[in-house]
Every structure is written in structure tokens, then in C-alpha cells.
N, C-alpha and C positions, 0 to 999 in steps of 0.2 A: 344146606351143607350138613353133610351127616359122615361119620364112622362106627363102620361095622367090626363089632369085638369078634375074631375068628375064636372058634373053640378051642384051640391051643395055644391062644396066643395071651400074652400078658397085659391087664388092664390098665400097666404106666409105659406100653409101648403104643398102647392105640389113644392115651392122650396124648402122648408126644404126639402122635400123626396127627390126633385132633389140633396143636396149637402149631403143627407147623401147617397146616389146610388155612389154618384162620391167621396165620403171619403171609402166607403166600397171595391171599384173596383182603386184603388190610380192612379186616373190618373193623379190631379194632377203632384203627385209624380214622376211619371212615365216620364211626362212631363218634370218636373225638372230636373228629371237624363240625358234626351235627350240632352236636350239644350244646356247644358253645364255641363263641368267637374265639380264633387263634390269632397271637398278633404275628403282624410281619418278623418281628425280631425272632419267635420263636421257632416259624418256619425258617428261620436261616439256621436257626441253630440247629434244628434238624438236620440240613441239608451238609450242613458241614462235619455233623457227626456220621453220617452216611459213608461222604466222601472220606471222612477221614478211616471208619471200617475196611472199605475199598483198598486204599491205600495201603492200609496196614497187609491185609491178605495179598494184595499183590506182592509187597515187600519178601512177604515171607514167601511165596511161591518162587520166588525171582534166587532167595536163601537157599531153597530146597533144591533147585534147580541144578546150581551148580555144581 
């Protein structure tokens, strides 16, 4: 995984690209899972913070819509 800094372009837009590359490919994540044990309860809470992102954006898509 790699980003190339274009000659005119700004060194805090190609780390954004760089942490939305490594959000899009979860390596963090991946990372995390490695290292050490996750418990179950934490991956629910994950999941539910997820769903509840989701939620939220569709909400407001649903706002804008009208």
C-alpha cells in the first residue's frame, strides 16, 4: 500500500488519501484482531456502533431528500 505525493499537490491531502486507503483495506483493524484477543462483547459493540453510523446517514439522507 503506497501514496504518491503529485508535485502540486498538498502533503495533508495525500495523508487523508493515505488514512482513507488504510480505513478502506482495515488494516488497522486487522492489526487489532492480531495482536491480541478481542472479546465477544467488544465486537458487538463494534457492530452496533457501525449500525448505528449507518442509521444515522441514512436518517439524514432520508432529511435531505425531502
Amino acid at each position: 500500500m503506497a501514496v504518491v505525493v503529485h508535485p502540486n499537490e498538498n502533503v495533508d491531502s495525500a495523508l487523508k488519501r493515505l488514512h482513507r486507503e488504510v480505513l478502506r483495506e482495515k488494516i488497522l483493524e486487522t492489526y487489532r484482531n492480531k495482536a491480541y484477543r478481542i472479546k465477544d462483547v467488544e465486537l458487538e459493540r463494534e457492530k452496533r456502533r457501525e449500525w448505528r453510523k449507518m442509521k444515522r446517514r441514512r436518517n439524514a439522507a432520508k432529511r435531505r431528500a425531502k
